[in-house]
C-alpha positions as CSV (number, residue, x, y, z in Angstrom):
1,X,71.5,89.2,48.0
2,X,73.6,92.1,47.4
3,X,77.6,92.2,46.8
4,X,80.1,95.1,46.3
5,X,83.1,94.5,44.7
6,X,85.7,96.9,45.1
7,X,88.7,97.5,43.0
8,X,91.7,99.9,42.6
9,X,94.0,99.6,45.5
10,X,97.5,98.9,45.9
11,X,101.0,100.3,46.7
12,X,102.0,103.9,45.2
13,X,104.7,106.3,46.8
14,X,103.5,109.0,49.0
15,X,102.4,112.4,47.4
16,X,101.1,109.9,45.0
17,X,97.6,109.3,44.1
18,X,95.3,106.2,43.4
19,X,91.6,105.7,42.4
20,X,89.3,102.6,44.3
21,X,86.0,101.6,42.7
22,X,83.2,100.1,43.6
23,X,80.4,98.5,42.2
24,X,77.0,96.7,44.1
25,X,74.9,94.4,42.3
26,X,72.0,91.7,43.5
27,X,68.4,92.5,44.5
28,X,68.5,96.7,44.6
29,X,65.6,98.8,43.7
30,X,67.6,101.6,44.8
31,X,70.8,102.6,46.9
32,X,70.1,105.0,49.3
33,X,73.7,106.1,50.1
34,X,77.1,104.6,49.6
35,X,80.5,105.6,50.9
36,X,84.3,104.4,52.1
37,X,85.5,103.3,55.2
38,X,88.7,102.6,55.9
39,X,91.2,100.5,58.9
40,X,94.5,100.8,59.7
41,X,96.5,98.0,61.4
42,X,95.3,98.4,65.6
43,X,92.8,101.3,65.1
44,X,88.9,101.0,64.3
45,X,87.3,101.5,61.7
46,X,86.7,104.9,60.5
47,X,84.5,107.0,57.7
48,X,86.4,108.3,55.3
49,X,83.9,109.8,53.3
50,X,80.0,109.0,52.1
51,X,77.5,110.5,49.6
52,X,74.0,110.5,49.3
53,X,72.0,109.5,46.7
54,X,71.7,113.2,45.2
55,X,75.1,113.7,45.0
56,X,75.9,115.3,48.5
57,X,79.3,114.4,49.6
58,X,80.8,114.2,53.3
59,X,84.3,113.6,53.9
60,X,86.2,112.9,57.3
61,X,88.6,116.3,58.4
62,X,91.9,114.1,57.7
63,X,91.5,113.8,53.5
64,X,89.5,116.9,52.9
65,X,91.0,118.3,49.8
66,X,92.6,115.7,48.8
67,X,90.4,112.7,48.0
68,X,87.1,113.2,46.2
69,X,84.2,110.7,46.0
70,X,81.8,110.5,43.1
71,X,79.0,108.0,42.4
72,X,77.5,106.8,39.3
73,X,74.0,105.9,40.1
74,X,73.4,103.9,36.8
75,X,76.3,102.1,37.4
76,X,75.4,101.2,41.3
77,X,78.8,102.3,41.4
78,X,80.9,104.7,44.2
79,X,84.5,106.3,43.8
80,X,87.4,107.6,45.4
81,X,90.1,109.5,43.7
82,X,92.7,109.9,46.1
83,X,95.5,112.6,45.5
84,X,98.6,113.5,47.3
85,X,98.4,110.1,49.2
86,X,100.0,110.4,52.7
87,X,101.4,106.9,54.7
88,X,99.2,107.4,57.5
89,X,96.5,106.6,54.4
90,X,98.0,103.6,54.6
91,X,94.6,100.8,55.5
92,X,92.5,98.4,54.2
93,X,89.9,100.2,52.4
94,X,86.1,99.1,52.4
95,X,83.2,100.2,50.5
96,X,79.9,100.5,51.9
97,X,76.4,101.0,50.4
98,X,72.7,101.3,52.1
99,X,70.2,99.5,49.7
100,X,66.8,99.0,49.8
101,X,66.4,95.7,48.0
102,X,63.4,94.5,45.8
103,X,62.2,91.7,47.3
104,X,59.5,92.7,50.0
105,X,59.7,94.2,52.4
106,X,61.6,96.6,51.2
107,X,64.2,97.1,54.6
108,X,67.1,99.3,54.2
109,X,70.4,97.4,55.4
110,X,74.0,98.6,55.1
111,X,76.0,96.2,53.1
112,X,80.0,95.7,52.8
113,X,82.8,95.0,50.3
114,X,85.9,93.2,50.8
115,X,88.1,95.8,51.4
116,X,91.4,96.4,49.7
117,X,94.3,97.7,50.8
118,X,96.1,100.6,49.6
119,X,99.8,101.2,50.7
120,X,101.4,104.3,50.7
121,X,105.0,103.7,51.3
122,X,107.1,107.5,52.5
């Protein structure tokens, strides 16, 4: 099995800035790519931003320059540093990793955290 735990959220003002964490653990011989989702209240869920195993980072057009993800791959851990915090930011906030697991055979599946919800109050 395979669990992410996630960490970090909660209620700050707006224009404010928070950092979530994430970490997998279980049966991984190696995470492929990992990344943050998040869900507002009546809307789907959306990408915020992902990064591959090298490093490259993708981020959806609404928190470009202002959140940054970061992995440590030693760790099996992902992070978001988010700045200047806006209240439509406001959503449950779920971490996301594609692992290839060691037990045989070796399939790649896309597991999920928790989520945690990070309030931005305006």
């Amino acid at each position: 099995q395979v669990q992410l735990v996630e960490s970090g959220g909660g209620l700050v003002q707006s224009g404010g800035s928070l950092r979530l964490s994430c970490a997998a653990s279980g049966s991984i011989f190696r995470i492929v790519a990992m990344g943050w989702y998040r869900q507002a209240p009546g809307k789907q869920r959306e990408l915020v931003a992902d990064i591959t195993s090298g490093g490259m980072p993708n981020y959806a057009d609404s928190v470009k320059g202002r959140f940054t993800i970061s992995r440590d791959n030693a760790k099996n851990s992902v992070y978001l540093q988010m700045n200047s915090l806006k209240a439509e930011d406001t959503a449950v906030y779920y971490c996301c990793a594609d692992v290839i697991k060691v037990t045989w055979p070796r399939n790649q599946n896309t597991y999920w955290g928790q989520g945690t919800q990070v309030t931005v109050s305006s």
